[in-house]
C-alpha positions in Angstrom: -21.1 -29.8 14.6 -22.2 -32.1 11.6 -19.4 -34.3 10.8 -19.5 -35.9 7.2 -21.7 -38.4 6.3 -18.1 -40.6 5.0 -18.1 -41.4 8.9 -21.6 -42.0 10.1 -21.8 -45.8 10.0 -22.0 -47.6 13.2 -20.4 -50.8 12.3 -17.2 -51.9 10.5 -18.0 -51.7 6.8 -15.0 -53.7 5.1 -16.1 -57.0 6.9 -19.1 -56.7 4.9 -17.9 -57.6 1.7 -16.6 -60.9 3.2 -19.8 -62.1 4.6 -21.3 -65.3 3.8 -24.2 -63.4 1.5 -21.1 -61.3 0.0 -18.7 -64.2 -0.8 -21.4 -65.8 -2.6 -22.2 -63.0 -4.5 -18.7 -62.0 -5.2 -17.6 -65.5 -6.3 -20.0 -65.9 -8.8 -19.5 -62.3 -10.3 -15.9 -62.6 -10.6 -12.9 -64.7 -10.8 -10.3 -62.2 -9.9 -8.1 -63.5 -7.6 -6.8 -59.9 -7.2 -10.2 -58.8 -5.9 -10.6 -62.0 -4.3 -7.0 -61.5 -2.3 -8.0 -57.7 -1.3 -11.0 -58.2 -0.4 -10.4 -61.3 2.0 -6.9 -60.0 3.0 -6.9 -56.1 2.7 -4.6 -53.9 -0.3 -1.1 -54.3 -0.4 -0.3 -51.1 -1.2 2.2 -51.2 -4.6 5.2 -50.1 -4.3 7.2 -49.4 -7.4 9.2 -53.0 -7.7 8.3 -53.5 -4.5 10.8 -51.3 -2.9 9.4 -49.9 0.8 10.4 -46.5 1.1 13.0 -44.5 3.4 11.3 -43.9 7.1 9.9 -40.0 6.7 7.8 -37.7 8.7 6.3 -34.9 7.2 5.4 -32.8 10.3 2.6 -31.1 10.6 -0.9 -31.3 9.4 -2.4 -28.3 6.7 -5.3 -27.7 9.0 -6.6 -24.0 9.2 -7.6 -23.1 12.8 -11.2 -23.4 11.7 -11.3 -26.5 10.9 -9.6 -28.4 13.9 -12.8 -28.8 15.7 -14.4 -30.3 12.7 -11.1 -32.5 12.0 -11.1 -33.9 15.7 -14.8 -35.0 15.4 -14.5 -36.5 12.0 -11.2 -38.6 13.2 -12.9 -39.7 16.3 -15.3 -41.0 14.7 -13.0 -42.7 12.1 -11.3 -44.3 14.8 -15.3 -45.7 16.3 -15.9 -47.4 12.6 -12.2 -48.7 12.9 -11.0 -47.0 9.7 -8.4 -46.0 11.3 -6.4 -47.0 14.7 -4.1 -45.9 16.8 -0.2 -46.5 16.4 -0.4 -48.0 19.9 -3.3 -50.4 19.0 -1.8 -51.6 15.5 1.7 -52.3 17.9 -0.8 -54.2 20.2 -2.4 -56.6 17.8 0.8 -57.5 16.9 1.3 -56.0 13.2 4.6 -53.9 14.1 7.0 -53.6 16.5 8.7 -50.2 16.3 7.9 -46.6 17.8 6.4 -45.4 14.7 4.7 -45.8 11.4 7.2 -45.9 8.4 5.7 -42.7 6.8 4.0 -40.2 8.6 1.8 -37.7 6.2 -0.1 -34.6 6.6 -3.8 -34.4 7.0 -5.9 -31.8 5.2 -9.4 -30.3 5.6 -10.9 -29.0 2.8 -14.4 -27.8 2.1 -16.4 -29.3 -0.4 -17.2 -27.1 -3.4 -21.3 -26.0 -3.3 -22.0 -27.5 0.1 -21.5 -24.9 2.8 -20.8 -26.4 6.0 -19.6 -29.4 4.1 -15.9 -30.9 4.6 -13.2 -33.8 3.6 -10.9 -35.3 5.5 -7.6 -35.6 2.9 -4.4 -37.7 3.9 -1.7 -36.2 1.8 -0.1 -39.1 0.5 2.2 -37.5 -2.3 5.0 -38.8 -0.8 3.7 -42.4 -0.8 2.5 -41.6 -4.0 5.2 -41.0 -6.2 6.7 -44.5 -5.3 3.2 -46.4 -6.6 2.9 -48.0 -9.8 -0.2 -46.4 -11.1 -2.7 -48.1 -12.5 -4.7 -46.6 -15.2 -8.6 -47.2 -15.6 -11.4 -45.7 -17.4 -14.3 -44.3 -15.5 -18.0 -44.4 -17.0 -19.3 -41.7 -19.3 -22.5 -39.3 -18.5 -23.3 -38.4 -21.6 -23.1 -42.1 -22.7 -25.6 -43.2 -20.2 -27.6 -40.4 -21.6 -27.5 -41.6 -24.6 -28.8 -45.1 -23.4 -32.2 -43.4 -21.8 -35.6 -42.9 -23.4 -38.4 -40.6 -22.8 -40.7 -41.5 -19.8 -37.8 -43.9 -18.3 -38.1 -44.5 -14.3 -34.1 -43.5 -12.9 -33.2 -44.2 -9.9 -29.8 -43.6 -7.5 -27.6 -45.4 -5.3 -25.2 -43.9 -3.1 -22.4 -46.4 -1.1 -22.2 -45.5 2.5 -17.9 -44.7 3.6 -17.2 -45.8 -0.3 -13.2 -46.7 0.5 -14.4 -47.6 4.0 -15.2 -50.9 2.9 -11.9 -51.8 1.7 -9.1 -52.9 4.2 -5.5 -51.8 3.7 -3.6 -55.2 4.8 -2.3 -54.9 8.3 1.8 -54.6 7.5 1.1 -52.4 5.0 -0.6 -49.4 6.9 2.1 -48.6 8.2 3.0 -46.6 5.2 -0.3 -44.4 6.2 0.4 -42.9 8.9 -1.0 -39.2 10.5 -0.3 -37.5 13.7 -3.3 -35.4 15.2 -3.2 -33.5 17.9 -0.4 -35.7 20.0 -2.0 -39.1 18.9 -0.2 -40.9 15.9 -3.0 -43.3 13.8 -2.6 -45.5 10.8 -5.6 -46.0 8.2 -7.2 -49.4 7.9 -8.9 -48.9 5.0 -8.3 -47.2 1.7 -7.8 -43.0 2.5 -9.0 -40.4 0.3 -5.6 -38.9 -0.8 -4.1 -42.3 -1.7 -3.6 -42.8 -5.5 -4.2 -46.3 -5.5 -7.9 -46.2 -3.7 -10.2 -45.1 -7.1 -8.7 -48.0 -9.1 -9.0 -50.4 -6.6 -12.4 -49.2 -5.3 -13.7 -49.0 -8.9 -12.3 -52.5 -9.9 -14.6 -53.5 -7.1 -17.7 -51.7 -8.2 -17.7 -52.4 -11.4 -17.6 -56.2 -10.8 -21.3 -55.3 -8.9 -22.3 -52.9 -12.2 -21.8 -55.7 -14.4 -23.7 -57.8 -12.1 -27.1 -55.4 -12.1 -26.8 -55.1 -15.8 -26.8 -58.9 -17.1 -30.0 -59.3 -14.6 -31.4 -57.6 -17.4 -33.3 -55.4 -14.7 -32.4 -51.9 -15.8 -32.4 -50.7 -19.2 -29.4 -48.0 -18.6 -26.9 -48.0 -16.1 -24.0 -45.6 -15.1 -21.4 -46.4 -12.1 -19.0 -43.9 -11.0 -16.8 -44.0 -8.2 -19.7 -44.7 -5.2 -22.7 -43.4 -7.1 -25.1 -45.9 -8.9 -27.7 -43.9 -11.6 -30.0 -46.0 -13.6 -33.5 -46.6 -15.2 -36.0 -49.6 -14.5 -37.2 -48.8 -17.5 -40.7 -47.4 -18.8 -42.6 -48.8 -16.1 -42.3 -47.8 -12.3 -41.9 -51.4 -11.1 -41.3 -51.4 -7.4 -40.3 -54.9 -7.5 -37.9 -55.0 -10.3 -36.5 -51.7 -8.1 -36.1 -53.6 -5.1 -34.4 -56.6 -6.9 -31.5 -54.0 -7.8 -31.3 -52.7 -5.0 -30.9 -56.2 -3.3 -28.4 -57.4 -5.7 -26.3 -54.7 -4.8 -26.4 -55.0 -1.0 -25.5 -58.8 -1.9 -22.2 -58.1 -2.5 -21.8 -56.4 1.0 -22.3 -52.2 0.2 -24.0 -50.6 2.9 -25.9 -48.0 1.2 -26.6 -44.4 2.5 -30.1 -43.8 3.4 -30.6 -40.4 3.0 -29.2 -40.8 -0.9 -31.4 -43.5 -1.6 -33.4 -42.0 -4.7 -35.5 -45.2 -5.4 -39.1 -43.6 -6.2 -37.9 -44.5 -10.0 -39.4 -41.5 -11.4 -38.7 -39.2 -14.4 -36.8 -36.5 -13.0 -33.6 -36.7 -10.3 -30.5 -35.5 -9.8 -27.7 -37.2 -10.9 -24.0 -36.7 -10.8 -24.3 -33.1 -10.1 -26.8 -32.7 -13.0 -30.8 -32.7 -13.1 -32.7 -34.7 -15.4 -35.6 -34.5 -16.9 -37.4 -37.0 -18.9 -41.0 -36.7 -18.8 -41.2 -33.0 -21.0 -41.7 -33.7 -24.8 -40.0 -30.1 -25.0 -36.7 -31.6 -23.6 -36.8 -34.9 -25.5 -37.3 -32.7 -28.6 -34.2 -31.0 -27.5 -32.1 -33.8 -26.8 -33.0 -35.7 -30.0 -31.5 -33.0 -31.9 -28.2 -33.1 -30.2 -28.2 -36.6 -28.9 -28.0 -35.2 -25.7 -30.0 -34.7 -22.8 -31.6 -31.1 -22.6 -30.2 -31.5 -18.7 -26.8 -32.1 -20.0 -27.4 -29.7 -23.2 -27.8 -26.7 -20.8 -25.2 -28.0 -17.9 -22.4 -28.5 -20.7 -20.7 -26.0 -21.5 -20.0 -25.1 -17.3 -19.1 -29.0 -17.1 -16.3 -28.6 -19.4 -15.2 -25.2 -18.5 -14.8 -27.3 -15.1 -12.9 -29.8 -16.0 -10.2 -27.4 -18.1 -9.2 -25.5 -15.2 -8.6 -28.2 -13.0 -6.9 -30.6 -15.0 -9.9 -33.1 -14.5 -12.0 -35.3 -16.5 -15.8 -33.7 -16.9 -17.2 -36.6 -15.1 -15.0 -36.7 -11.9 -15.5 -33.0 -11.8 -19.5 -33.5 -11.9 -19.6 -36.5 -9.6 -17.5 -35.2 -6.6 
Protein backbone atom coordinates (compact mmCIF):
# COMPACT_ATOMS: atom_id res chain seq x y z
CA UNK A 1 0.00 0.00 0.00
CA UNK A 2 1.48 3.58 -1.07
CA UNK A 3 1.66 5.63 1.98
CA UNK A 4 1.89 9.43 1.33
CA UNK A 5 4.66 11.08 0.09
CA UNK A 6 4.30 13.67 3.61
CA UNK A 7 6.28 10.50 5.19
CA UNK A 8 8.73 9.25 2.77
CA UNK A 9 11.98 10.96 4.03
CA UNK A 10 14.60 8.79 5.51
CA UNK A 11 16.13 11.18 7.84
CA UNK A 12 14.88 13.71 10.49
CA UNK A 13 13.95 16.85 8.51
CA UNK A 14 13.61 19.67 11.38
CA UNK A 15 17.40 19.26 12.23
CA UNK A 16 17.92 20.52 8.82
CA UNK A 17 17.11 23.95 9.22
CA UNK A 18 19.65 24.19 12.13
CA UNK A 19 22.62 23.03 10.22
CA UNK A 20 25.66 24.85 9.90
CA UNK A 21 24.72 25.76 5.93
CA UNK A 22 21.06 26.60 7.32
CA UNK A 23 22.05 28.90 10.25
CA UNK A 24 24.09 30.84 8.03
CA UNK A 25 21.49 31.23 5.64
CA UNK A 26 18.84 31.89 8.09
CA UNK A 27 20.79 34.46 10.03
CA UNK A 28 21.50 36.59 7.27
CA UNK A 29 17.80 36.42 5.92
CA UNK A 30 16.26 37.33 8.99
CA UNK A 31 16.48 38.84 12.36
CA UNK A 32 13.49 37.33 13.96
CA UNK A 33 14.24 36.12 17.08
CA UNK A 34 10.83 34.35 17.01
CA UNK A 35 11.96 32.29 14.07
CA UNK A 36 15.28 32.18 15.37
CA UNK A 37 13.82 30.61 18.96
CA UNK A 38 11.49 28.00 16.93
CA UNK A 39 13.67 26.97 14.83
CA UNK A 40 16.67 26.24 17.31
CA UNK A 41 14.25 25.24 20.12
CA UNK A 42 10.92 23.91 18.60
CA UNK A 43 7.08 25.93 18.83
CA UNK A 44 5.76 26.66 21.94
CA UNK A 45 2.44 26.12 21.21
CA UNK A 46 0.26 29.57 22.32
CA UNK A 47 -1.99 29.20 24.64
CA UNK A 48 -4.50 31.93 25.13
CA UNK A 49 -2.64 34.03 28.05
CA UNK A 50 -0.74 31.21 28.54
CA UNK A 51 -3.16 29.21 30.38
CA UNK A 52 -2.45 25.19 29.75
CA UNK A 53 -5.70 23.57 29.46
CA UNK A 54 -7.80 21.02 31.67
CA UNK A 55 -6.27 17.22 31.10
CA UNK A 56 -8.91 15.72 28.27
CA UNK A 57 -9.21 12.60 26.23
CA UNK A 58 -11.17 12.53 23.38
CA UNK A 59 -11.53 8.72 22.74
CA UNK A 60 -11.49 7.39 19.80
CA UNK A 61 -10.09 8.06 16.44
CA UNK A 62 -12.65 8.99 13.17
CA UNK A 63 -11.10 6.28 11.14
CA UNK A 64 -13.39 4.29 8.61
CA UNK A 65 -12.47 0.59 8.59
CA UNK A 66 -10.89 1.17 5.23
CA UNK A 67 -8.57 3.21 6.11
CA UNK A 68 -6.92 1.64 9.22
CA UNK A 69 -4.38 -0.24 7.16
CA UNK A 70 -3.37 2.89 5.42
CA UNK A 71 -3.36 4.90 8.83
CA UNK A 72 -1.03 2.13 10.55
CA UNK A 73 1.52 2.36 7.67
CA UNK A 74 1.49 6.09 7.44
CA UNK A 75 2.06 6.46 11.46
CA UNK A 76 4.71 3.90 11.36
CA UNK A 77 6.39 5.53 9.32
CA UNK A 78 5.96 8.90 11.15
CA UNK A 79 7.29 7.38 14.03
CA UNK A 80 10.81 6.12 11.62
CA UNK A 81 11.28 10.10 10.58
CA UNK A 82 10.68 10.83 14.35
CA UNK A 83 7.76 13.14 13.74
CA UNK A 84 6.11 11.67 16.16
CA UNK A 85 7.15 9.31 19.33
CA UNK A 86 5.82 7.34 21.57
CA UNK A 87 4.32 8.50 25.07
CA UNK A 88 6.76 5.97 26.54
CA UNK A 89 9.83 7.36 24.65
CA UNK A 90 8.93 11.18 25.34
CA UNK A 91 8.60 9.83 29.39
CA UNK A 92 12.09 8.27 28.69
CA UNK A 93 14.07 11.22 27.49
CA UNK A 94 13.03 12.87 30.29
CA UNK A 95 10.34 15.53 28.96
CA UNK A 96 7.29 14.32 31.34
CA UNK A 97 6.75 12.40 34.10
CA UNK A 98 3.09 11.33 34.17
CA UNK A 99 1.02 8.38 32.58
CA UNK A 100 -0.25 10.35 29.86
CA UNK A 101 -0.23 13.31 27.50
CA UNK A 102 -2.30 16.37 28.77
CA UNK A 103 -4.69 16.14 25.74
CA UNK A 104 -5.33 13.29 23.82
CA UNK A 105 -7.15 14.06 20.25
CA UNK A 106 -8.64 12.06 17.56
CA UNK A 107 -6.90 11.15 14.33
CA UNK A 108 -8.59 11.34 10.94
CA UNK A 109 -8.04 9.86 7.48
CA UNK A 110 -9.27 11.57 4.80
CA UNK A 111 -8.85 11.20 1.09
CA UNK A 112 -7.43 13.81 -0.89
CA UNK A 113 -9.81 15.46 -3.34
CA UNK A 114 -8.74 14.37 -7.28
CA UNK A 115 -6.14 11.85 -6.28
CA UNK A 116 -7.61 8.43 -6.02
CA UNK A 117 -5.68 6.28 -3.76
CA UNK A 118 -4.37 9.43 -2.18
CA UNK A 119 -4.84 10.10 1.77
CA UNK A 120 -3.99 12.66 4.91
CA UNK A 121 -3.30 11.85 8.06
CA UNK A 122 -5.46 14.83 10.18
CA UNK A 123 -4.90 15.26 14.09
CA UNK A 124 -8.14 16.85 15.18
CA UNK A 125 -6.93 19.45 17.25
CA UNK A 126 -10.26 21.57 17.80
CA UNK A 127 -10.04 21.18 21.23
CA UNK A 128 -6.42 22.57 21.44
CA UNK A 129 -7.55 24.94 19.08
CA UNK A 130 -10.05 27.01 20.50
CA UNK A 131 -7.60 27.90 23.50
CA UNK A 132 -4.81 29.43 20.75
CA UNK A 133 -4.36 32.89 20.08
CA UNK A 134 -4.61 32.97 16.38
CA UNK A 135 -2.50 34.58 14.33
CA UNK A 136 -3.63 36.12 11.27
CA UNK A 137 -1.46 36.18 7.88
CA UNK A 138 -1.90 36.75 4.34
CA UNK A 139 -1.03 34.08 1.90
CA UNK A 140 0.30 34.89 -1.75
CA UNK A 141 -2.00 35.71 -4.64
CA UNK A 142 -2.24 33.41 -8.09
CA UNK A 143 -3.55 35.77 -10.13
CA UNK A 144 -1.01 38.37 -8.85
CA UNK A 145 1.86 36.27 -9.82
CA UNK A 146 0.09 36.01 -13.12
CA UNK A 147 0.11 39.24 -13.51
CA UNK A 148 3.95 39.54 -12.85
CA UNK A 149 4.68 36.90 -16.01
CA UNK A 150 5.40 37.67 -19.62
CA UNK A 151 5.03 35.75 -22.78
CA UNK A 152 7.84 33.07 -23.50
CA UNK A 153 8.92 33.20 -19.53
CA UNK A 154 10.75 29.87 -18.32
CA UNK A 155 8.52 28.68 -14.77
CA UNK A 156 9.65 26.43 -12.84
CA UNK A 157 8.33 24.56 -9.32
CA UNK A 158 9.44 23.59 -6.08
CA UNK A 159 7.75 21.28 -3.78
CA UNK A 160 9.21 21.02 0.21
CA UNK A 161 9.48 17.39 1.20
CA UNK A 162 7.11 16.70 4.88
CA UNK A 163 6.41 20.72 4.76
CA UNK A 164 5.55 20.96 8.79
CA UNK A 165 7.98 18.08 9.28
CA UNK A 166 10.68 20.30 9.41
CA UNK A 167 9.50 22.26 12.25
CA UNK A 168 9.88 20.88 15.89
CA UNK A 169 7.10 21.32 18.52
CA UNK A 170 9.29 22.04 21.76
CA UNK A 171 9.57 18.98 23.85
CA UNK A 172 7.07 20.16 27.09
CA UNK A 173 4.81 21.30 24.84
CA UNK A 174 3.86 18.13 22.80
CA UNK A 175 2.35 16.94 25.27
CA UNK A 176 -0.75 18.95 24.29
CA UNK A 177 -0.59 16.64 20.94
CA UNK A 178 -1.29 13.67 21.88
CA UNK A 179 -3.21 10.42 19.69
CA UNK A 180 -3.86 7.00 20.69
CA UNK A 181 -3.69 4.31 17.79
CA UNK A 182 -4.41 1.05 17.96
CA UNK A 183 -3.30 0.57 21.88
CA UNK A 184 -0.10 2.76 21.45
CA UNK A 185 -0.44 6.46 22.81
CA UNK A 186 2.17 8.98 20.55
CA UNK A 187 2.85 12.70 20.87
CA UNK A 188 3.84 14.84 17.64
CA UNK A 189 7.27 16.27 17.35
CA UNK A 190 6.77 18.43 14.79
CA UNK A 191 4.01 20.71 13.63
CA UNK A 192 0.60 18.27 12.73
CA UNK A 193 -1.67 19.05 10.00
CA UNK A 194 -4.91 19.80 12.04
CA UNK A 195 -3.13 22.28 14.38
CA UNK A 196 -4.19 25.92 13.80
CA UNK A 197 -0.97 27.34 14.59
CA UNK A 198 1.22 25.19 11.89
CA UNK A 199 0.35 27.45 8.43
CA UNK A 200 1.36 30.66 10.15
CA UNK A 201 4.31 29.45 11.63
CA UNK A 202 5.32 27.32 8.59
CA UNK A 203 4.64 30.20 6.25
CA UNK A 204 6.47 32.89 8.55
CA UNK A 205 9.36 30.50 7.77
CA UNK A 206 8.97 30.21 4.02
CA UNK A 207 8.54 33.40 3.32
CA UNK A 208 11.77 34.49 5.00
CA UNK A 209 13.43 31.95 2.13
CA UNK A 210 10.85 33.76 -0.72
CA UNK A 211 12.20 37.01 0.09
CA UNK A 212 15.55 35.50 -0.05
CA UNK A 213 15.18 34.08 -3.94
CA UNK A 214 13.60 37.25 -4.95
CA UNK A 215 16.31 40.06 -3.93
CA UNK A 216 18.99 37.55 -5.71
CA UNK A 217 17.36 39.11 -8.52
CA UNK A 218 17.32 35.54 -10.16
CA UNK A 219 13.71 35.17 -11.01
CA UNK A 220 11.59 37.66 -12.60
CA UNK A 221 8.20 36.32 -10.78
CA UNK A 222 7.76 34.42 -7.80
CA UNK A 223 4.77 32.93 -5.91
CA UNK A 224 5.11 30.92 -2.36
CA UNK A 225 2.30 29.21 -0.92
CA UNK A 226 2.24 27.09 1.92
CA UNK A 227 5.11 24.32 0.58
CA UNK A 228 4.92 25.04 -3.13
CA UNK A 229 7.54 27.43 -4.80
CA UNK A 230 6.25 28.60 -8.63
CA UNK A 231 8.40 30.95 -10.53
CA UNK A 232 10.03 32.16 -13.84
CA UNK A 233 13.96 32.50 -14.64
CA UNK A 234 12.90 34.67 -16.94
CA UNK A 235 12.98 34.76 -20.86
CA UNK A 236 15.89 32.72 -21.20
CA UNK A 237 16.14 28.88 -20.10
CA UNK A 238 19.31 29.40 -18.00
CA UNK A 239 20.20 26.25 -16.29
CA UNK A 240 22.57 27.91 -14.14
CA UNK A 241 20.64 30.81 -12.91
CA UNK A 242 17.95 27.56 -12.26
CA UNK A 243 20.22 25.79 -10.19
CA UNK A 244 21.41 28.93 -8.18
CA UNK A 245 17.58 29.02 -6.89
CA UNK A 246 17.32 25.97 -6.33
CA UNK A 247 20.45 26.05 -4.14
CA UNK A 248 19.50 28.99 -2.24
CA UNK A 249 16.64 27.33 -1.23
CA UNK A 250 18.12 24.11 0.02
CA UNK A 251 20.53 26.59 2.01
CA UNK A 252 18.20 27.27 4.38
CA UNK A 253 17.68 23.49 5.21
CA UNK A 254 14.31 22.32 2.95
CA UNK A 255 14.61 19.03 1.68
CA UNK A 256 12.85 19.18 -1.50
CA UNK A 257 10.71 16.39 -3.10
CA UNK A 258 12.12 14.83 -6.02
CA UNK A 259 9.50 13.66 -7.93
CA UNK A 260 7.91 17.45 -7.78
CA UNK A 261 10.87 19.01 -8.91
CA UNK A 262 9.66 20.85 -12.18
CA UNK A 263 13.06 22.55 -12.96
CA UNK A 264 13.14 22.05 -16.96
CA UNK A 265 12.05 26.02 -16.78
CA UNK A 266 9.90 25.75 -19.72
CA UNK A 267 6.75 27.61 -20.92
CA UNK A 268 4.10 25.41 -19.87
CA UNK A 269 3.60 23.56 -16.16
CA UNK A 270 1.31 22.97 -13.73
CA UNK A 271 0.97 25.10 -11.05
CA UNK A 272 -1.18 25.29 -7.98
CA UNK A 273 -3.68 23.05 -9.36
CA UNK A 274 -3.81 25.13 -12.62
CA UNK A 275 -1.98 24.71 -16.10
CA UNK A 276 -0.13 27.40 -17.70
CA UNK A 277 0.66 28.16 -20.81
CA UNK A 278 2.86 30.82 -22.04
CA UNK A 279 4.38 30.08 -25.27
CA UNK A 280 0.68 30.48 -27.50
CA UNK A 281 0.32 34.07 -28.87
CA UNK A 282 -3.53 32.97 -28.86
CA UNK A 283 -3.39 32.80 -24.96
CA UNK A 284 -1.26 35.93 -24.38
CA UNK A 285 -3.77 37.63 -26.65
CA UNK A 286 -6.33 36.38 -24.21
CA UNK A 287 -4.84 37.24 -21.19
CA UNK A 288 -3.86 40.74 -22.16
CA UNK A 289 -7.46 41.53 -22.52
CA UNK A 290 -8.32 40.49 -19.04
CA UNK A 291 -5.03 40.82 -17.31
CA UNK A 292 -5.24 37.35 -16.69
CA UNK A 293 -3.78 34.32 -17.75
CA UNK A 294 -5.87 32.37 -20.43
CA UNK A 295 -4.99 29.30 -17.76
CA UNK A 296 -6.54 31.10 -14.98
CA UNK A 297 -9.25 32.85 -17.52
CA UNK A 298 -10.76 29.36 -18.20
CA UNK A 299 -9.98 27.73 -14.52
CA UNK A 300 -11.82 30.79 -12.82
CA UNK A 301 -14.95 30.72 -12.51
CA UNK A 302 -14.64 26.61 -10.89
CA UNK A 303 -11.85 28.29 -8.60
CA UNK A 304 -14.27 30.50 -7.03
CA UNK A 305 -17.19 28.40 -7.08
CA UNK A 306 -14.61 26.27 -4.88
CA UNK A 307 -13.74 28.42 -2.60
CA UNK A 308 -17.67 29.68 -1.78
CA UNK A 309 -18.73 26.37 -0.74
CA UNK A 310 -16.14 25.68 1.49
CA UNK A 311 -15.66 28.67 3.31
CA UNK A 312 -11.98 28.92 1.79
CA UNK A 313 -9.83 31.38 0.19
CA UNK A 314 -9.50 30.50 -3.85
CA UNK A 315 -5.83 30.02 -3.44
CA UNK A 316 -5.80 27.44 -0.52
CA UNK A 317 -8.55 25.76 -2.31
CA UNK A 318 -6.32 25.50 -5.59
CA UNK A 319 -3.03 24.75 -3.77
CA UNK A 320 -4.10 21.77 -1.52
Amino acid sequence: MHVREATQVSERLAPRLRTSEAEAAWTAATSSEYLHRVRRHGLDVPLTNGMWPAAHDAGGNSIKPEYVTWAREAINELRDVVAVSTWEDHVRAGHAESASPRLVMPLIVEPKPGRPGKFRLIHDCRHLNKLLDKWPFKMENLTDFVKQLSLMDKLFSIDIESAYHHVEVAPRHRTLLGFRFEGTTYVYTVLPFGLTTSASVFCAFTAVTAKAVRDSGLVSALIVYVDDFGGSVGQERDTERMNEVLRIVRSFGWVLVPSKLNVDIVCRIKLLGFMLDLARKARHAAATATGLSPALRCARKTWTATAAATGLSPALRCAR
